[in-house]
N, C-alpha and C positions, 0 to 999 in steps of 0.2 A: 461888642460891635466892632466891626472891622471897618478899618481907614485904607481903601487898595489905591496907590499912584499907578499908573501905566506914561511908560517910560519910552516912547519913539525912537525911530533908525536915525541917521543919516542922510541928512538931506530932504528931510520932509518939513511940508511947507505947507498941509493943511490935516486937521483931527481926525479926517475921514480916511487916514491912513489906518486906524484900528479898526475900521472895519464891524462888523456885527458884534464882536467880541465881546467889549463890554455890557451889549445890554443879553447877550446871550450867557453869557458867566454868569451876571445878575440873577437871571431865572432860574435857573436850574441848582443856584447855592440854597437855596431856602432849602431843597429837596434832601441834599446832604448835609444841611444841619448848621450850614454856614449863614450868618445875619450880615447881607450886603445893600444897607440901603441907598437909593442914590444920590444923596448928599456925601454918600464915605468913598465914591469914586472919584478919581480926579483924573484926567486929560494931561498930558503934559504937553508942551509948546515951547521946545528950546530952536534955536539957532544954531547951526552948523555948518550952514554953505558960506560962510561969510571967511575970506580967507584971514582977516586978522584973530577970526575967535582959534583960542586952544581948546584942549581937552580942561586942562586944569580951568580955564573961562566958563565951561560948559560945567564941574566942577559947585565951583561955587556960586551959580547962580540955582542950581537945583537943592544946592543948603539954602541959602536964601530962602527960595520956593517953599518948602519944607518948613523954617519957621513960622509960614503967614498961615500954616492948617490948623493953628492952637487945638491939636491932637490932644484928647482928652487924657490918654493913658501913656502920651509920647513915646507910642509905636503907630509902627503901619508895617504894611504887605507892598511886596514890587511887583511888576510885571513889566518886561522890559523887550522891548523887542532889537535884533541886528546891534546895529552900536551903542544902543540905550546900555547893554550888559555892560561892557566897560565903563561907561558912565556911572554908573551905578557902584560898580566893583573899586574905582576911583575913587568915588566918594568915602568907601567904606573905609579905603584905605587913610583918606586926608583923615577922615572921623577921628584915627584909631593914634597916629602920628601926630594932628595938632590939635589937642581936644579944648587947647582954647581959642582956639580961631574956627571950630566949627562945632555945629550941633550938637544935644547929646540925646536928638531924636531915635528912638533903636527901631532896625529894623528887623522884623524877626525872619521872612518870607521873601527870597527875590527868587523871582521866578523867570528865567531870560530864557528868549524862545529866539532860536538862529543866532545868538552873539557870536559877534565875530571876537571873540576873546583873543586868540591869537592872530588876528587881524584878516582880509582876505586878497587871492593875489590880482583880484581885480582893481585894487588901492593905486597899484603904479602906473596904469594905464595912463591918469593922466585925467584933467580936469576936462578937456573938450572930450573924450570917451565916452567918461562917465556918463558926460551930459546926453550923451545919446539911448542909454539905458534907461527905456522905459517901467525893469523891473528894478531900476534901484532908484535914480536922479530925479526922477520925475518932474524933468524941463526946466533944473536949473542948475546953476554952476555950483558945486561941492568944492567944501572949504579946504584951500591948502591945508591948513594944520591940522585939521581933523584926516585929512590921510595920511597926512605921515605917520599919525598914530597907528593907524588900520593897517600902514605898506607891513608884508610880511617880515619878518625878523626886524620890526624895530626896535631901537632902543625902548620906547616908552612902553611899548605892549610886554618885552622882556621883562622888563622891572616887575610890574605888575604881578606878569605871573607865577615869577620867580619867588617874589613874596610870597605866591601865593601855594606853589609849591612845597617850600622850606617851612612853612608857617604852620599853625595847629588847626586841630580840626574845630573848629568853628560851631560843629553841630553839637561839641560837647557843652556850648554855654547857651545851646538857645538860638543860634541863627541856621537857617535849613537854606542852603543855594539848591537849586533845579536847573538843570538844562535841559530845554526841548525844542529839538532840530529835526526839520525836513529831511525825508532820503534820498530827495532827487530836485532837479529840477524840472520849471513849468518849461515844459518842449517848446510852448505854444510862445517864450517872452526870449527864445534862442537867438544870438545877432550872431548873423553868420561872421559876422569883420573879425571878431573875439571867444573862441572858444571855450574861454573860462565859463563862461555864459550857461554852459551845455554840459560840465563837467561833470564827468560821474563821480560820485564821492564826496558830491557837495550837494545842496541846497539849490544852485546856480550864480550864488552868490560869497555863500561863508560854505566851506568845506567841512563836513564832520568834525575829523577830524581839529579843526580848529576852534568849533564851538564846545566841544568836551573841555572839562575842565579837570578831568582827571587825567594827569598828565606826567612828566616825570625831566628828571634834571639829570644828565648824567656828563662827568666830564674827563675826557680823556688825555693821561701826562704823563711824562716819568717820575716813578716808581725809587726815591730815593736819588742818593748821588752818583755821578761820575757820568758819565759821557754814554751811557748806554741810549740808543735811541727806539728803543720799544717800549710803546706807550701803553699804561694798562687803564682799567673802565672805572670808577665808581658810581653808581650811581644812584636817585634819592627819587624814592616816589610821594606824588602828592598826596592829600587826606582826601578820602572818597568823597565825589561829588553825585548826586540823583541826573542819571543822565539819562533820558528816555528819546527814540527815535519813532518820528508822528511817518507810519508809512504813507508815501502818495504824495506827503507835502510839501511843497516848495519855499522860499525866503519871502517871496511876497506873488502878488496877483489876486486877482479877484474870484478864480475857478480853482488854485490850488495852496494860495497863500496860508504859509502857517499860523499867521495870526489873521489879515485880511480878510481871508474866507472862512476863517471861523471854523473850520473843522470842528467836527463830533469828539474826537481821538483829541484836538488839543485842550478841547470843554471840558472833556474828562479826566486828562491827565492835570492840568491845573485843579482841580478841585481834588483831587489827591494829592495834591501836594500842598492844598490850603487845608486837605484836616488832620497833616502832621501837627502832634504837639510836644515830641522827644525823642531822645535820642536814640530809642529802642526804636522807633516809626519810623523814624524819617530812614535808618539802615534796613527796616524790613522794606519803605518802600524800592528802596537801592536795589536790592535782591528783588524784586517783583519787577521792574525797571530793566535789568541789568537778563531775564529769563525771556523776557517781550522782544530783546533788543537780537537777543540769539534764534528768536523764532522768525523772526524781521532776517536775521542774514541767511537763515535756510531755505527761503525764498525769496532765492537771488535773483532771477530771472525777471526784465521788464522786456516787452513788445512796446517798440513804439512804431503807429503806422504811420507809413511813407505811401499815399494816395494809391495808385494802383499797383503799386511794388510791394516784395517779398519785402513786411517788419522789417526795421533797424535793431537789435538785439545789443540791447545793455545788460550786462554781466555787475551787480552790484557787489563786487570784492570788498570786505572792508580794507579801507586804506588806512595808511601810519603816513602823520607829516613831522617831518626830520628836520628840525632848523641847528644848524651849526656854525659855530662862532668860533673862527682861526684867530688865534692869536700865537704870542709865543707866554716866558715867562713873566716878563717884564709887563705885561697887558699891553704890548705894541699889535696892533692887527697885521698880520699876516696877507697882506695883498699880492697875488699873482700867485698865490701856491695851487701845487693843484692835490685834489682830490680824487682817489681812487680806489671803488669798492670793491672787494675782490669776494670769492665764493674757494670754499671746501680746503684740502691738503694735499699738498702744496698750495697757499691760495693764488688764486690764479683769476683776472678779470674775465674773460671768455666765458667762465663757468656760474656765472649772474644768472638767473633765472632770464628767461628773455618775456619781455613786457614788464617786469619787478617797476622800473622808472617811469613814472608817470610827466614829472614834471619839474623843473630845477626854476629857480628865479632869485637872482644877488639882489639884497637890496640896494635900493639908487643910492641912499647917502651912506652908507657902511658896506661897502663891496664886500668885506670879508665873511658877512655873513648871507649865509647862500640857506636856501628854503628847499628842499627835498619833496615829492608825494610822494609815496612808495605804494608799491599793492602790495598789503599785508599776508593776503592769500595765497599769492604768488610765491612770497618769500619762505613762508610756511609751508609752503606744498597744500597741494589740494585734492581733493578728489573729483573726477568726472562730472562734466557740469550737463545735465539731460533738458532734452523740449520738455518744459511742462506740458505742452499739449500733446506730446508723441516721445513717452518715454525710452523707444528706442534711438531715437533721432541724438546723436552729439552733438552738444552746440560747442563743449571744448574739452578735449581729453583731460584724463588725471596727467598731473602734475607736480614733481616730486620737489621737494625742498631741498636746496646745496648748503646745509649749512656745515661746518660755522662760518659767519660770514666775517669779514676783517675790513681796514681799509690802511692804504699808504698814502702818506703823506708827502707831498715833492716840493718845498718850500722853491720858490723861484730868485734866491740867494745861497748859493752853494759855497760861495768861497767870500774872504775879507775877512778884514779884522772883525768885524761882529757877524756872524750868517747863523743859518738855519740848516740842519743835518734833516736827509729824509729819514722819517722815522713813519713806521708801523705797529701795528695792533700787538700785543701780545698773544701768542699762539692759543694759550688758554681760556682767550676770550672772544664770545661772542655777543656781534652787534645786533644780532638777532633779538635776545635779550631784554634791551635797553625800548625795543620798539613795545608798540602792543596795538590791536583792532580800534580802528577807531578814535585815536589821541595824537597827543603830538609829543614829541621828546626833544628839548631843547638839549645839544651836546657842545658842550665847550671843548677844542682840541686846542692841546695848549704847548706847544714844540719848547725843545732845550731853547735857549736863546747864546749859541757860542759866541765868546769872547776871548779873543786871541791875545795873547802879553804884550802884542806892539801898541793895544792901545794906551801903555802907560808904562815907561821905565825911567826908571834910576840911574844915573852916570856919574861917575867922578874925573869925565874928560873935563877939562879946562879948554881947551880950547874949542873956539866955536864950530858946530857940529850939524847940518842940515839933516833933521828928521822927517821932511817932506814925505822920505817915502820909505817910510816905514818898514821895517820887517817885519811881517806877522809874528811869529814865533808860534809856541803851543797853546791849545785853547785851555784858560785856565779853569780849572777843577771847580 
């Protein structure tokens, strides 16, 4: 017998945000062989618009929760929807780090549908914003601390997934993660004041990209000693996560919501992913997931109608989200530098793909880390994109890819006893690379940190000597 929790977003404030879902999973498990009676489902009901509560609050109050199920076999199954996946991914994490200060409930199954796992950039908007968001707020004020968690490139969401990244694959002992995310968003829940709302490449709310949990870490530095300032790539892929894309469906609403409205596509693919029981299953469904998701971007092309006007034509490119983190060596952030992508040989910025840039955004409290969208497509080169309804018709020529792509670094401290030298990519490497359809690649560029001999010498003058104003000298080695 199975024990399923379902795990709410952000800001919701009554159980009639899961929508059909539960009693329609109910029915249809018996048929696949799953035993879901309704005493083994439970509702969740946390708090989150409240600005004193944190993530870690939210945290242990779902271990708590968790103790009161006296779970006969001390497991269960998750389903978790928007910010519930971190919650959950959190928990897993306190589990594993302070195992006597929390449960040792195992969870075999989390199933998170739209988490905003690497948070989304609708978070810095701002508490009166949100509240105006019908498809997310739903008419109250959202909790400070819970966005700072969600604002993109934060510290908390990084940790997280950087663990989650470097860490083992999970499914080798028994626990299967799933992701399943909306392709678009609902047109009909669009605020004109805030275009994230409308964004292709997301849900409306959490970006593909950002709810994939296969992801990748790569970090760019010099390459040994001396003063050389080209910086070369390493970088570290995550363990395969089940990452399936529910066509047509949205973050929430009542007509396209991916949990909300209960889609067919989400009924089914959860119930594939409740009768994994190892680690041959859960990677064949990966591969079955991973074929769906490529027959999903072949049919790129939405029409959405605009009343008596000619469609508005959305091109669904997969997109790559690029979060980067300036520092130098010393782990001091790198504030005022700039960044600059460049394309092909000689690299040269002009020769960018044009449209490649989707969307940049600093976060509020750590300026140095800056949020990238990219069109993956774009960057890639593409082929000719036709009207499905009138194959002759171009909706956008082929598309050729510049790569290798590079980038220069222009720290905004050129000179002093401590500064920063511009430094660039190494010519052998491509940023191209490091991206991929669909995910997010967190990149650390991490500059020399020069230090010049004035800040520290030796004298055998006896007499008194004003160092006020220093000589620089040579930056030492």
């Amino acid at each position: 017998m199975t024990t399923l929790v379902f795990v709410h977003g952000w800001s919701v404030t009554n159980t009639s945000t899961y929508g059909l879902l539960p009693q329609r999973l109910q029915a249809q498990a018996a048929s696949a062989g799953i035993a879901l009676a309704v005493a083994d489902i439970w509702l969740s009901e946390y708090v989150s618009f409240d600005d004193v509560v944190t993530m870690a609050d939210v945290v242990r109050g779902f271990d708590h929760a968790l103790r009161d199920l006296h779970l006969q076999d001390a497991s269960f199954v998750c389903i978790t929807h928007s910010t519930g996946g971190p919650v959950v991914r959190e928990w897993l994490r306190a589990q594993r780090d302070r195992p006597q200060a929390f449960s040792t409930i195992r969870l075999t199954h989390l199933m998170m549908l739209a988490p905003a796992n690497f948070g989304s950039a609708l978070a810095q908007l701002g508490k009166s914003v949100l509240s105006r968001l019908r498809a997310w707020a739903g008419g109250v004020e959202p909790g400070q601390r819970i966005l700072d968690w969600l604002e993109l490139g934060s510290s908390e969401s990084l940790s997280l997934n950087l663990d989650h990244i470097h860490g083992d694959d999970v499914a080798e002992r028994g626990q299967f993660l799933f992701v399943l995310t909306g392709d678009r968003p609902d047109r009909s829940l669009y605020d004109h004041i805030n275009s994230y709302t409308g964004e292709d490449g997301s849900d409306g709310v959490v970006r593909i990209a950002a709810a994939n949990l296969n992801a990748r870490h790569a970090v760019l530095a010099r390459q040994g000693s001396g003063n050389d300032p080209t910086l070369a790539i390493n970088a570290t892929i995550s363990p395969r996560t089940a990452f399936k894309l529910i066509p047509g469906a949205a973050h929430s609403g009542s007509e396209q919501g991916v949990m909300s409205a209960a889609p067919q596509a989400t009924v089914d693919a959860l119930l594939r992913c409740l009768q994994v029981r190892d680690v041959t299953g859960y990677h064949q469904l990966c591969d079955a997931f991973d074929a769906e998701n490529a027959q999903r971007d072949a049919a790129r092309v939405e029409k959405e109608p605009v009343g008596p006007f000619a469609p508005r034509i959305h091109i669904h490119d997969p997109r790559s989200m690029l979060v980067i983190r300036l520092t130098d060596e010393a782990g001091e952030p790198l504030l005022g530098a700039r960044l600059l992508f460049e394309a092909g040989l000689p690299p040269n910025p002009d020769w960018m793909p044009q449209g490649f840039m989707l969307d940049r955004q600093a976060n509020s409290r750590q300026g140095h880390v800056i949020t990238f969208f990219l069109n993956h497509a774009l960057l890639a080169g593409t082929a000719r994109v036709a009207d499905p309804d009138n194959s002759r018709r171009t909706l956008r020529a082929a598309m050729d890819g510049h790569r290798p792509y590079s980038a220069t670094i222009e720290p905004g401290d050129l000179t002093g006893l401590v500064h920063h030298a511009i430094a660039s990519t190494a010519s052998s490497d491509d940023l191209f690379l490091i991206l991929a359809p669909h995910q997010t690649t967190v990149l650390d560029v991490v500059l020399p940190r020069n230090v010049r001999e004035g800040v520290f010498r030796l004298t055998q003058q006896r007499e008194p000597e004003d160092f006020s104003n220093p000589v620089p000298g040579d930056v030492i080695p």
